[in-house]
N, C-alpha and C positions, 0 to 999 in steps of 0.2 A: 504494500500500500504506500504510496506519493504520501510524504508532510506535503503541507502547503508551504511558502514558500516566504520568507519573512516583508514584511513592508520595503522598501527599497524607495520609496518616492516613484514609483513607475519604471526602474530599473528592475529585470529579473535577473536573479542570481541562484545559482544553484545550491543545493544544500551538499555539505561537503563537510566532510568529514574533519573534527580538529587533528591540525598538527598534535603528534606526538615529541617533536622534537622543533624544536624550533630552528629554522633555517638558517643559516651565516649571513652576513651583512657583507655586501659587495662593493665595488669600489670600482669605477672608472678615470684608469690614468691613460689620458693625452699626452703627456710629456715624457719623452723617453729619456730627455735629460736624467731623471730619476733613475736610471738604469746605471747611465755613465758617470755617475759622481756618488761615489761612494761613501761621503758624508752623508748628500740627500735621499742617498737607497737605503740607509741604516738608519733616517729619521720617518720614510715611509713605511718599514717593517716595524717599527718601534709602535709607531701611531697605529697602524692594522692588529697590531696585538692589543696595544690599551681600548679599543674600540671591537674589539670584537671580529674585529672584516676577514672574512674565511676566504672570500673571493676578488680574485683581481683580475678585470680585464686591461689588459697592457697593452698601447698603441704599440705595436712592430709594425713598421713597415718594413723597416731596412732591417734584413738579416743578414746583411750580406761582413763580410770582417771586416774590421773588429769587433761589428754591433752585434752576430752571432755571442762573442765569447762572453760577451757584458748582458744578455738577453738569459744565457745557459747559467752565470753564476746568480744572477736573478734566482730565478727558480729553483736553483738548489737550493739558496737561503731560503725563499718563501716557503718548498717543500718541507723542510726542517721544521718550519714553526705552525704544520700543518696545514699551509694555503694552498690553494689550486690556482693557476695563472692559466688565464688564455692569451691567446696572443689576438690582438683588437687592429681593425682597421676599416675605412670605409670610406666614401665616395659616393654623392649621391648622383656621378654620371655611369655607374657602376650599376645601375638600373637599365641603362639602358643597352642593348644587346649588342651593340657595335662597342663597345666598353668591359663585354664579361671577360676578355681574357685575362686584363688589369689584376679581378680578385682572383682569378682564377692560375696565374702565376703567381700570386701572393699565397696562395694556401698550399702551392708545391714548393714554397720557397719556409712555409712553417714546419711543413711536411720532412723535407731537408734537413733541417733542423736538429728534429726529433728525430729519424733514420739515423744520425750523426753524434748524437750525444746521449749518454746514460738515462736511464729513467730518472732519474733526480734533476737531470739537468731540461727534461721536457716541456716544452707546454702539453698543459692537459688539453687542451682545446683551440679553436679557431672561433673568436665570434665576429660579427660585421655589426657596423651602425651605418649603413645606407640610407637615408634618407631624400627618397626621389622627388620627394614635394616639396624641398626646395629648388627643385629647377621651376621655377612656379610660372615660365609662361609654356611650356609643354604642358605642367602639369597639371593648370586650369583647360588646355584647351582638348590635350590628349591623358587623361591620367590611365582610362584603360589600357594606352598602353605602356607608360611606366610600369605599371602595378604587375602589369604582364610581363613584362621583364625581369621585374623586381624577383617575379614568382619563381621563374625560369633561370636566371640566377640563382638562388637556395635551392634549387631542386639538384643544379651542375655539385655545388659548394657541398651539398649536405653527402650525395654520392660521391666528390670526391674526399670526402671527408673518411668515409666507410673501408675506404680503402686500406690494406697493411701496413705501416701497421695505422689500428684503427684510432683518429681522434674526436671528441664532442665538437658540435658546430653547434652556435648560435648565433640568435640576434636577435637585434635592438630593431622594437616594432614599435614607429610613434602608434599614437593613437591619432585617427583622421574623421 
């Protein structure tokens, strides 16, 4: 038998069962300076432990060397104090299909990576923050087909994700 469903102001929401554990607290770092400066790496791990934050998505673009080897002792430290690191990046012309090879050699270039260095030194994951609506004269006049891109995009990303060895893909979904 269906509960009903609690008031929402006209919002419906599903009935879902309480956390048993409560989730980590996440953290989106843009500046990869934090990576390269070893002061400001050991005041972000510092602050992630006093604060709780279990997860970090990490702007990598460039993984190419040096930034590989300051990206790997990254995550070995965060691994240690039990965080998961993805490795973060996006573009919102990255929606559109004349554009996917962009992410789509950035996630064999995360890929690389991880093929290359220890499990402590990995990212656990691949996420994107693409957001296609700000190209916003396409995306008032054609958004079906961003979004159709957008879609076809994560479907390339999430398959190539699955691939050997396997890593987590996500992403960042405004709300539209």
């Amino acid at each position: 038998k269906k509960q009903p469903l609690p008031a929402t102001g006209g919002a419906s929401q599903p009935n879902l069962p309480k956390a048993t554990k409560a989730l980590p607290h996440a953290m989106w770092v843009w500046d990869a300076r934090l990576v390269t400066d070893g002061v400001a790496r050991n005041r972000l791990l510092a602050f992630s432990r006093k604060h709780g934050i279990g997860v970090r998505y990490l702007s990598a673009y460039d993984l190419r060397p040096p930034m590989d080897q300051h990206y790997r002792q990254f995550n070995r430290l965060a691994h240690r104090e039990g965080m998961r690191v993805y490795a973060l990046a996006g573009d919102p012309r990255w929606g559109k299909p004349q554009y996917h090879r962009v992410p789509l050699e950035w996630c064999e270039s995360v890929r690389s990576l991880n093929a290359a260095a220890p499990q402590e030194e990995r990212f656990d994951g691949i996420h994107t923050d693409v957001e296609v609506y700000l190209l916003s004269k396409t995306w008032k006049e054609h958004p079906e087909i961003l979004l159709g891109g957008y879609l076809d995009l994560n479907a390339k990303m999430a398959k190539l994700a699955k691939q050997s060895p396997p890593m987590e893909f996500g992403v960042d979904i405004p709300f539209w």
